[in-house]
N, C-alpha and C positions, 0 to 999 in steps of 0.2 A: 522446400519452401520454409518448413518450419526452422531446419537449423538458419536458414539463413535470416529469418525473424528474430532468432534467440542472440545473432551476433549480431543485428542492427539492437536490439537492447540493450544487449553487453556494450555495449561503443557508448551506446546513451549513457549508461548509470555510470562509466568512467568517467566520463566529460563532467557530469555532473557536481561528480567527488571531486575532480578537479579543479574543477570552476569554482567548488566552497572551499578548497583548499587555495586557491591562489586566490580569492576576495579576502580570507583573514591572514593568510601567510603572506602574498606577495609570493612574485615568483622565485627571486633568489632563495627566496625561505623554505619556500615551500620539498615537500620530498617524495616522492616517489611511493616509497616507503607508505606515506600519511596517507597518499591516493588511495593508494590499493587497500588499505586497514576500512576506511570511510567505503571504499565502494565493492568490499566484501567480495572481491575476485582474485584469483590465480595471477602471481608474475606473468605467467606465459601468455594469462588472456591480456593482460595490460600491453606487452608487448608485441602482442597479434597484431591490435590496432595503433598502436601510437610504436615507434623505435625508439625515442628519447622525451625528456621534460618537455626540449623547447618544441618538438613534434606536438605533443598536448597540448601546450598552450595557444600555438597557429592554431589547433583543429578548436579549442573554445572559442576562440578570436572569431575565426571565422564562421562556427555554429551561430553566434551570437546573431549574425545579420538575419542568415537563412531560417530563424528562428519567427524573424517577424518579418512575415508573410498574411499580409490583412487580407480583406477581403473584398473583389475590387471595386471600385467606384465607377459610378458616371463621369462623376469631375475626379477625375485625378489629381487635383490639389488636394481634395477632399482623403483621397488617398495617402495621402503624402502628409496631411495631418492625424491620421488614422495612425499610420506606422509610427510618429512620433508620441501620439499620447501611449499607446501599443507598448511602447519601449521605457517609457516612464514609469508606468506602470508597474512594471515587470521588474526595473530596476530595484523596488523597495524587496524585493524577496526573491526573485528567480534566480536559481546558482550559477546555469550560463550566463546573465546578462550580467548580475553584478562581479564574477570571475571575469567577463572580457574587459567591463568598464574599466575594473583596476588592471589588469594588465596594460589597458591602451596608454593609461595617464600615469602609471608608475612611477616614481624618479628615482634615478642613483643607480641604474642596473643596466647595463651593456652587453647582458648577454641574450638577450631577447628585441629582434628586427618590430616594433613597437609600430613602425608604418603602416604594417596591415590592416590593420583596424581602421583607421583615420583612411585612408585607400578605399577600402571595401565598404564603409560607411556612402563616403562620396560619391562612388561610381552607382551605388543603390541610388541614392538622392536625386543623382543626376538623369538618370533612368527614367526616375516619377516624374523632371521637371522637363525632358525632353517629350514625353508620351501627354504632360498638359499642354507645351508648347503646342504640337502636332495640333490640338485639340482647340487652341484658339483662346487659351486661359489665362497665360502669362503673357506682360505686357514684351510688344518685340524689342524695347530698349534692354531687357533682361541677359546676363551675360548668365549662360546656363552653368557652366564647370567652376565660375565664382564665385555663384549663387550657391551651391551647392554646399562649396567649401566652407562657406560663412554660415549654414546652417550646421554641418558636422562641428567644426570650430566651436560656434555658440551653444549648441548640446551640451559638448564637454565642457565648456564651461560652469552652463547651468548646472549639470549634475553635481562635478563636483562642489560647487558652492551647495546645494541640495541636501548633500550627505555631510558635508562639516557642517551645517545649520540643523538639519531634521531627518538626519539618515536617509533621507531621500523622499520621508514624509509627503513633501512639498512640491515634489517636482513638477507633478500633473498644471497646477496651478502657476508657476514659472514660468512654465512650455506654453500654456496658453498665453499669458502678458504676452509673452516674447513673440508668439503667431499674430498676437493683436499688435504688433507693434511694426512686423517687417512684412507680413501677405501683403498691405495695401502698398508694399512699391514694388513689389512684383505681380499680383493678381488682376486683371480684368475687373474693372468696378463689376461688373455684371456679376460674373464670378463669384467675388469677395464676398457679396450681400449672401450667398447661396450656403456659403461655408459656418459648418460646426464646429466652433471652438472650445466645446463646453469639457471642462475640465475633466468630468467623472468619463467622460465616454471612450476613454481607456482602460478604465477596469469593466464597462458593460460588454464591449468589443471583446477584450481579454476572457468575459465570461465566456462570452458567442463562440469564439473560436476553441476554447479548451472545452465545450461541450462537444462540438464538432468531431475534436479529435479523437475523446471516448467514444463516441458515434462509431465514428471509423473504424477504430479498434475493436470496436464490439461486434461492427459486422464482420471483419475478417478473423476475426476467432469464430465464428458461426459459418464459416467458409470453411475454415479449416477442418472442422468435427464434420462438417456434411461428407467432404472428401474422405475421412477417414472411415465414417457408415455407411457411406453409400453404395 
């Protein structure tokens, strides 16, 4: 159990390195090479878990989503603004979010399948708005898989206007206008009234959950020494 804790680490602090190497390099740019110096591991372990660049890049890409994982709601729209301020947040400094961001929007580089992301964003989205559906939250005129798409869509848009205006300063605040601006043609008046839009509660959330995850960590290192004394 333990080695297999030290290479779920190891996998981490690669993606990591990776992630802040392709947010200032880009991927064409970026090298292998730069990975491993930044994330202070062995060729061999880099190649354990990734086979190539564009392997690394997919596995940030696709880190990114599974990264935010809120925590769940009653109203699952409420959920579904949670993830988005979540991601905003995260965007001014986290090395996977802002490593996937510039991957997904990159230009000029053809050798990186650039769909995943915008995919995997959507099929998340469409996830939270079929589960408020079921729930009686969104209006039934709501077409779920386009709704979705125009939220992923407008994301990336917000962002990057975000980061060339205030490096992404701003975003939290953006993401809100923009929730006050398109919930009310999809949500349930009912609903809508119920919903938290307030800006900051992306970084309080963001606190919530990376306490959470020391928590975690801290019990299973106190799991592990018991096993070893016991």
């Amino acid at each position: 159990m333990a080695q297999q804790d030290r290479a779920i680490r190891t996998r981490r602090v690669i993606l990591e390195a990776a992630a802040s190497v392709f947010d200032e390099q880009g991927y064409d740019r970026a090298t292998i090479a730069e990975v491993l110096e930044r994330a202070g591991v062995t060729k061999g372990a880099l190649y354990f878990h990734f086979a190539s660049k564009e392997q690394l890049a997919l596995a940030v890409i696709e880190e990114q989503v599974v990264d935010i994982a809120v925590e769940p709601q009653t109203i699952k729209l409420q959920e579904f603004v949670d993830s988005g301020q979540v991601l905003a947040f995260r965007l001014r400094s986290d090395p996977i979010q802002r490593g996937a961001a510039r991957l997904a929007v990159e230009q000029g580089s053809n050798h990186l399948d650039r769909k995943q992301s915008m995919l995997s964003w959507t099929r998340f989205v469409e996830g939270l708005l079929n589960d408020a559906r079921s729930r009686g939250e969104i209006l039934e005129s709501v077409v779920v898989g386009e709704t979705a798409e125009l939220f992923v869509g407008a994301f990336a848009g917000l962002q990057m206007m975000s980061q060339a205006l205030t490096n992404r300063a701003d975003l939290s605040r953006r993401l809100t206008v923009f929730f006050e601006h398109t919930l009310p043609s999809i949500a349930v008046p009912a609903i809508l009234a119920k919903l938290n839009l307030d800006s900051e509660r992306g970084a309080q959330l963001n606190a919530a959950l990376q306490a959470k995850t020391v928590a975690k960590a801290a019990a299973g290192a106190d799991a592990e020494v018991d096993v070893v004394t016991g």
